[in-house]
FITORDREN-140121 format. One record per residue (C-alpha): residue in three letters; x, y, z. Coordinates in steps of 0.02 Angstrom, whole numbers, padded with zeros to 5 digits, always signed. Layout:
alaXYZ ...
This chain:
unk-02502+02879+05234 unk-02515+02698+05256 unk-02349+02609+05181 unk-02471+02491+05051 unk-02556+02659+04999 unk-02364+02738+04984 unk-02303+02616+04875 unk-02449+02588+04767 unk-02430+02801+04732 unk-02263+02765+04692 unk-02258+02724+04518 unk-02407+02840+04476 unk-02300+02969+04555 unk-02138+02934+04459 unk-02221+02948+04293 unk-02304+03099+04341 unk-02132+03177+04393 unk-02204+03217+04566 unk-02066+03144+04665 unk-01950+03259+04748 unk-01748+03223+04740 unk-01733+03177+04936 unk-01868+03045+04935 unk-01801+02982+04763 unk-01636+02964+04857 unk-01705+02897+05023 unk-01789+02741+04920 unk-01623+02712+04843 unk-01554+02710+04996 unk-01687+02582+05072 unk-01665+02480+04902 unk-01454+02498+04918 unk-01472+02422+05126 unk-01585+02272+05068 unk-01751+02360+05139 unk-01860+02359+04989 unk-01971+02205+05025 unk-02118+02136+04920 unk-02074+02316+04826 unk-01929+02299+04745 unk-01980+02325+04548 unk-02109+02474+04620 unk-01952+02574+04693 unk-01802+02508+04578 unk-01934+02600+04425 unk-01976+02756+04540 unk-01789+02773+04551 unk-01751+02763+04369 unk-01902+02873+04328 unk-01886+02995+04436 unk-01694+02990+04475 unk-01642+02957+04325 unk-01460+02888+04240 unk-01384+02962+04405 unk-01420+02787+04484 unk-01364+02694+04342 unk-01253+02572+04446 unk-01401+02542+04550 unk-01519+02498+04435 unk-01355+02394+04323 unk-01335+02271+04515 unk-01511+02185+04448 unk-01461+02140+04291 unk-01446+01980+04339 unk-01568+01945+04476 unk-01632+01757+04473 unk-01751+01827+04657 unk-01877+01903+04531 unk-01833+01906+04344 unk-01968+02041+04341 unk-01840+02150+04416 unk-01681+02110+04299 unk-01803+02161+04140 unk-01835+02301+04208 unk-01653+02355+04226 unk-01619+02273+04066 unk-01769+02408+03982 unk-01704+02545+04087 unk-01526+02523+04031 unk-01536+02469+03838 unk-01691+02566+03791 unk-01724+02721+03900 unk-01550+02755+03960 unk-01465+02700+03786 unk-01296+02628+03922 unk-01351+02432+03882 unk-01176+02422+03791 unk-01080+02429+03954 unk-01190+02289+04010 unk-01166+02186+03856 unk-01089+02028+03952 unk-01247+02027+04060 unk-01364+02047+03900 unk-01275+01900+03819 unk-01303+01795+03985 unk-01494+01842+04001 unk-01519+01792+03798 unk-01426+01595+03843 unk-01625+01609+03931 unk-01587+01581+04110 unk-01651+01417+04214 unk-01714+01556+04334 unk-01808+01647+04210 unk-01965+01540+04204 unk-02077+01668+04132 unk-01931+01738+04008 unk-01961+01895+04068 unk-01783+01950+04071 unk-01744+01841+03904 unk-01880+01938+03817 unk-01803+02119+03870 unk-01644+02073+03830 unk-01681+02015+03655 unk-01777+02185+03630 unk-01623+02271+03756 unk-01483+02178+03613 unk-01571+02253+03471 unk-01573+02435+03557 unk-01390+02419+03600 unk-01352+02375+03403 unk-01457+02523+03358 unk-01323+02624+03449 unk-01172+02533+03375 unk-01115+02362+03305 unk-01073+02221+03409 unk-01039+02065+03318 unk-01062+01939+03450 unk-01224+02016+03487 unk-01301+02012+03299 unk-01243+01832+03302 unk-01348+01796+03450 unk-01501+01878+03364 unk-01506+01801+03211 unk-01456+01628+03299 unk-01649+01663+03370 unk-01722+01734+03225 unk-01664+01579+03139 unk-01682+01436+03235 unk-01777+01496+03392 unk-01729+01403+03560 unk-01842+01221+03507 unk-01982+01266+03623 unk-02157+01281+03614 unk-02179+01465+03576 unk-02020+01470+03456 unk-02129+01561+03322 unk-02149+01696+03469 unk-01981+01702+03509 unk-01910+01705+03344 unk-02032+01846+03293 unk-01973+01953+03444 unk-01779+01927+03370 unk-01818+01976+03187 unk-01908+02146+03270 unk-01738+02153+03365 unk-01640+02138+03223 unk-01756+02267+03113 unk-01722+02388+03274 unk-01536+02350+03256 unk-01539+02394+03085 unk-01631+02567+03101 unk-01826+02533+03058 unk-01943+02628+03163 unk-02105+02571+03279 unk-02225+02605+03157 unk-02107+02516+03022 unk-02116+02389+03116 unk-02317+02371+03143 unk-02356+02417+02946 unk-02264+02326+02836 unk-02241+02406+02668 unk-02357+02365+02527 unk-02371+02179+02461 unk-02249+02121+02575 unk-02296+01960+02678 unk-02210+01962+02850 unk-02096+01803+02811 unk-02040+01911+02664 unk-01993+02051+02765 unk-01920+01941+02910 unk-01801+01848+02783 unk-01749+02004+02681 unk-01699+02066+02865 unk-01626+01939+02903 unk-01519+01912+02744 unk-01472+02116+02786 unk-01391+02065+02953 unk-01312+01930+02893 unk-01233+02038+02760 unk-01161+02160+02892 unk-01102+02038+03012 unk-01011+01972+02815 unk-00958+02165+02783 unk-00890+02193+02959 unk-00774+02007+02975 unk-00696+02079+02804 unk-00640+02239+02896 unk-00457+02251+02954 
């Protein structure tokens, strides 16, 4: 099979669970010695597809990747929301939401907002709440701040426990800047609740 053909099969065949444990091992391999190429983000995903968390500290070395911030939200999504690991990673998180000069697109911003929010599902983390509702609240002054600042309060609903469809129908007679503030006045009242803790 022609290598263009291979690796366009690749991600088609990861999802499909078609990918036997030696080649899932032998791409790691290629991607550990620097040999992925051009393919990078198609065999980093077939590896966390179909190899699963066993090549967690793999997929956690392109967290941080300014080469293709493609790449570092992918490992961001893989760790924080399919893996449910991102709070080992939350130093890298924190980095990726102070939105990276090399992050043009905010590719990796964007999945670590939505990465925060699944690591506060899992557990609180002060300094990461604080970083979310910093968003929610006053965005990052840029063009698309309403954007951004939407993404956080969905974060922050995740955080708190509402589900996808939750967050797609809001309840009844509830206007969306209603919902966002009553959100956000909940975190702000656990990160209150949790500084009065011994």
């Amino acid at each position: 099979m022609a290598h263009d053909a291979y690796v366009r099969q690749l991600i088609s065949r990861a999802k499909d669970g078609t990918i036997p444990p030696q080649e899932v091992k032998q791409i790691a391999q290629a991607v550990t010695e620097g040999r992925p190429g051009r393919e990078l983000y198609q065999r980093l995903y077939a590896v966390a597809r179909a190899g699963g968390p066993a090549y967690e500290p793999l997929i956690a070395t392109y967290l941080i990747y300014p080469e293709d911030p493609e790449v570092s939200a992918l490992a961001v999504q893989v760790l924080t929301a399919h893996w449910r690991v991102g709070a080992k990673y939350r130093k890298q998180i924190i980095e990726l939401l102070g939105s990276p000069e090399w992050d043009l697109d905010d590719d990796a911003f964007i999945a670590a907002v939505s990465g925060a929010g699944a690591i506060l599902h899992d557990g609180f983390d002060a300094e990461l709440l604080r970083a979310l509702l910093r968003l929610a609240e006053e965005g990052r002054g840029e063009y698309d701040d309403d954007h951004m600042r939407r993404i956080a309060v969905e974060a922050i609903a995740r955080a708190l426990g509402a589900s996808h469809a939750e967050l797609t129908r809001l309840p009844e007679g509830v206007t969306r800047a209603e919902w966002s503030q009553g959100l956000l006045r909940a975190a702000r009242d656990r990160l209150h609740e949790a500084a009065r803790q011994p």
